[in-house]
C-alpha positions as CSV (number, residue, x, y, z in Angstrom):
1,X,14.8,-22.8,0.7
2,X,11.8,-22.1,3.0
3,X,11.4,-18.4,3.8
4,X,10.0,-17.3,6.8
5,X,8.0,-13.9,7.3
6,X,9.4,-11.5,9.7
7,X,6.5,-10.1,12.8
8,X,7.5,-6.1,13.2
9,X,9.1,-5.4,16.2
10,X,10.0,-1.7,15.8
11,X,7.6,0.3,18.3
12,X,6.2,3.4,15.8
13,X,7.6,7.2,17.0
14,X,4.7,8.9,16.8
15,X,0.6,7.5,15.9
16,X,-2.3,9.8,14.9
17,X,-4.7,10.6,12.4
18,X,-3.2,11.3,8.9
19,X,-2.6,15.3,8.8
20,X,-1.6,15.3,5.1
21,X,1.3,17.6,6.5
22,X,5.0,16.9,6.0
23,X,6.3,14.8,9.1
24,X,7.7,15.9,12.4
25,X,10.6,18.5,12.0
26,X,10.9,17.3,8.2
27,X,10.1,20.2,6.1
28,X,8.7,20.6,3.0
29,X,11.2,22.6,1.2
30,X,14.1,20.2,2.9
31,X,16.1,18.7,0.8
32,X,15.9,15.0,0.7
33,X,18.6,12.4,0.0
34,X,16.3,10.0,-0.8
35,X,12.5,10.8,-1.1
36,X,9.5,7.6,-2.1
37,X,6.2,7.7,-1.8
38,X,4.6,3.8,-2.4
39,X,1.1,3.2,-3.0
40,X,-0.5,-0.3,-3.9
41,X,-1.1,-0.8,-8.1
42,X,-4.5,0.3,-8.8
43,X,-5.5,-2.1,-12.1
44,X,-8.2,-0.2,-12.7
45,X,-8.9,3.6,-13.4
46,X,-12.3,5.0,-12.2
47,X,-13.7,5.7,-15.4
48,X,-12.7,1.9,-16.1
49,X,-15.0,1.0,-12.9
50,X,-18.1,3.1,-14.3
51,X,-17.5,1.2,-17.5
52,X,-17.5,-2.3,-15.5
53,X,-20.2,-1.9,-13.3
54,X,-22.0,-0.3,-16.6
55,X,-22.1,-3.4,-17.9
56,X,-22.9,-5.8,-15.0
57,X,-25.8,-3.5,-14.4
58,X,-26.8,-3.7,-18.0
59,X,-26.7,-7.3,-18.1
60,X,-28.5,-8.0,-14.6
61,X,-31.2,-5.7,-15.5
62,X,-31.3,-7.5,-18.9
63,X,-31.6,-11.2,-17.0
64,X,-33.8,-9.8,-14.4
65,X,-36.6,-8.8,-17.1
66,X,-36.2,-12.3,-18.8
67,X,-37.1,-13.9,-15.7
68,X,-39.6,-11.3,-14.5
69,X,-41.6,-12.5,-17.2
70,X,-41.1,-16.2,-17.1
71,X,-42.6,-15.9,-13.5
72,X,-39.4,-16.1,-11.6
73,X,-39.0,-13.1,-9.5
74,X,-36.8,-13.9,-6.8
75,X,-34.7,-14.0,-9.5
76,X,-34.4,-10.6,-10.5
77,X,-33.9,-10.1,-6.9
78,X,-30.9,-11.8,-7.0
79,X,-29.8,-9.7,-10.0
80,X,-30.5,-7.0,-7.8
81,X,-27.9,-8.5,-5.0
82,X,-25.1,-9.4,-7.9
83,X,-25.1,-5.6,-8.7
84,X,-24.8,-4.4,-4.8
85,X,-22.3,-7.3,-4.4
86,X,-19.9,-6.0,-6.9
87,X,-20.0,-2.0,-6.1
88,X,-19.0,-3.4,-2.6
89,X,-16.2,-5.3,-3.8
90,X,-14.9,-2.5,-5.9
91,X,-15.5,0.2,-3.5
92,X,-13.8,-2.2,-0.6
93,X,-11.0,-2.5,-3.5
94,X,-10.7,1.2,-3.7
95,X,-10.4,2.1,0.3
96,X,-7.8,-0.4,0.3
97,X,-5.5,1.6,-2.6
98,X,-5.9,4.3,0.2
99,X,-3.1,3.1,2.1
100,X,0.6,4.6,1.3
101,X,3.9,4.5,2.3
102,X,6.3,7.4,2.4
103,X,10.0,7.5,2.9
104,X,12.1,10.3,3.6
105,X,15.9,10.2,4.5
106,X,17.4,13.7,5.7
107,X,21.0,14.2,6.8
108,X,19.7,13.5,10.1
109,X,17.2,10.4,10.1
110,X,15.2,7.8,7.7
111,X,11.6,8.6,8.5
112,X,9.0,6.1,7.6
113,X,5.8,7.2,7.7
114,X,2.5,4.3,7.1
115,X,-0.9,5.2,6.7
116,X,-3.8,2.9,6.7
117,X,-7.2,3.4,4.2
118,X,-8.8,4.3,7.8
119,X,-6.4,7.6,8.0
120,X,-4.4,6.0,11.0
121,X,-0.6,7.2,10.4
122,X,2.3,5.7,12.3
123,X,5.5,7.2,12.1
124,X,9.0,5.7,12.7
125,X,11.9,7.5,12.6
126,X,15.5,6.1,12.1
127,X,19.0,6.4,12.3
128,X,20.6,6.4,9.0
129,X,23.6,5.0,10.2
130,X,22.4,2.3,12.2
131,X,19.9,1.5,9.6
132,X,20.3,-1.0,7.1
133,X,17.9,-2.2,4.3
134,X,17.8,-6.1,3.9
135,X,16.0,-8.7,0.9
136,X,16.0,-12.1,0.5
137,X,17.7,-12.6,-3.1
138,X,16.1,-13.3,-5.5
139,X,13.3,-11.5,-4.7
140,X,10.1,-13.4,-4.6
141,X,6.4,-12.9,-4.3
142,X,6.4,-14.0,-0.7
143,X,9.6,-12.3,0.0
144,X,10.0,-9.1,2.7
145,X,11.8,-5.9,1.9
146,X,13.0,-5.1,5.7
147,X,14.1,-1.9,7.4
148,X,16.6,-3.4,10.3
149,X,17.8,-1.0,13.4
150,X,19.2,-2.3,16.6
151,X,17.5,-5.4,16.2
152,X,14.1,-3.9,15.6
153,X,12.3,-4.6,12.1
154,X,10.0,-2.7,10.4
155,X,8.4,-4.3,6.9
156,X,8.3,-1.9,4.2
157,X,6.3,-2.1,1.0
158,X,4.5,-5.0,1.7
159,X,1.6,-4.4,-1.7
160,X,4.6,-3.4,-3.8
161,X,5.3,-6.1,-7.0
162,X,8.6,-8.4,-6.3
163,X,10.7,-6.5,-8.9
164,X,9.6,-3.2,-7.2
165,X,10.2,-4.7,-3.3
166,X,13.8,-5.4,-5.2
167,X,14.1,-1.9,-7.0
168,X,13.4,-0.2,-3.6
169,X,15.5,-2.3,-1.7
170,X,19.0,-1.3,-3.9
171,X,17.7,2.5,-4.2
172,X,17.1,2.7,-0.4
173,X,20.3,0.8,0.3
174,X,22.8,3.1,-1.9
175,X,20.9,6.3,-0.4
176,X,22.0,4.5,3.2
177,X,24.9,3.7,2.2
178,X,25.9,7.7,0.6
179,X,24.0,9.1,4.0
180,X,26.4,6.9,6.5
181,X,29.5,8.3,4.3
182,X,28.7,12.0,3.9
């Protein structure tokens, strides 16, 4: 079956700068029916990045006085460029694990709150009662983990693994489906 990916449509409640503060009127001491806060898998700690680029360094530097002293310079120039090459990757890697997802659901709404590694936070806030969580089963690489409202969709979790897309999806859903009977 050929799956198709869903284009948001749900204009954001509020935009800004991250704050780092709770959202809106959500407080921090409220109690939360259900309460996630998503951020992409890191696969490697920062102590495991010193020890990395450690050893690229180690080895460039070791290939760049080799060829330093069989006359080819530009080479160790280019050994140079690997090493600055791969603390940009990393470092690029890093800003991107920056981004997070938090959801809240109060007796009152399903907030959604997005922030980008740039510090850009939209906000959506939902009606727990119109709001329903859909997933295409079984859950896939490709497949979306969709907030639905009135028509409106808002993708949720997109850097999460399948089986976690899937594990939020039925944890969400029962915390919906508790909220709309309470």
């Amino acid at each position: 079956m050929a799956r198709t990916l869903t284009i948001e449509n749900m204009p954001p409640t509020v935009t800004g700068k991250s704050t780092g503060r709770p959202m809106g009127p959500v407080a921090e001491d409220e109690d939360f029916r259900f309460h996630a806060l998503l951020y992409p898998n890191r696969s490697l700690s920062r102590d495991g990045f010193r020890r990395v680029l450690s050893v690229v360094v180690g080895v460039n530097i070791v290939n760049a006085v080799i060829y330093l002293t069989l006359g080819a310079w530009p080479v160790a120039f280019f050994c140079g460029v690997d090493i600055l090459i791969v603390w940009w990757a990393f470092k690029l890697s890093y800003m991107q694990g920056r981004r997070h997802e938090r959801v809240m659901l109060t007796d009152d709404a399903l907030w959604i709150s997005r922030v980008l590694p740039s510090g850009h936070e939209t906000r959506w806030k939902l009606s727990p009662y119109w709001a329903r969580v859909s997933i295409d089963r079984p859950v896939q690489h490709d497949t979306q983990l969709q907030l639905i409202e009135k028509g409106r969709t808002l993708v949720l979790g997109s850097f999460l693994s399948p089986k976690e897309r899937g594990e939020l999806a039925e944890a969400l859903g029962d915390a919906l489906a508790k909220a709309r009977t309470a």
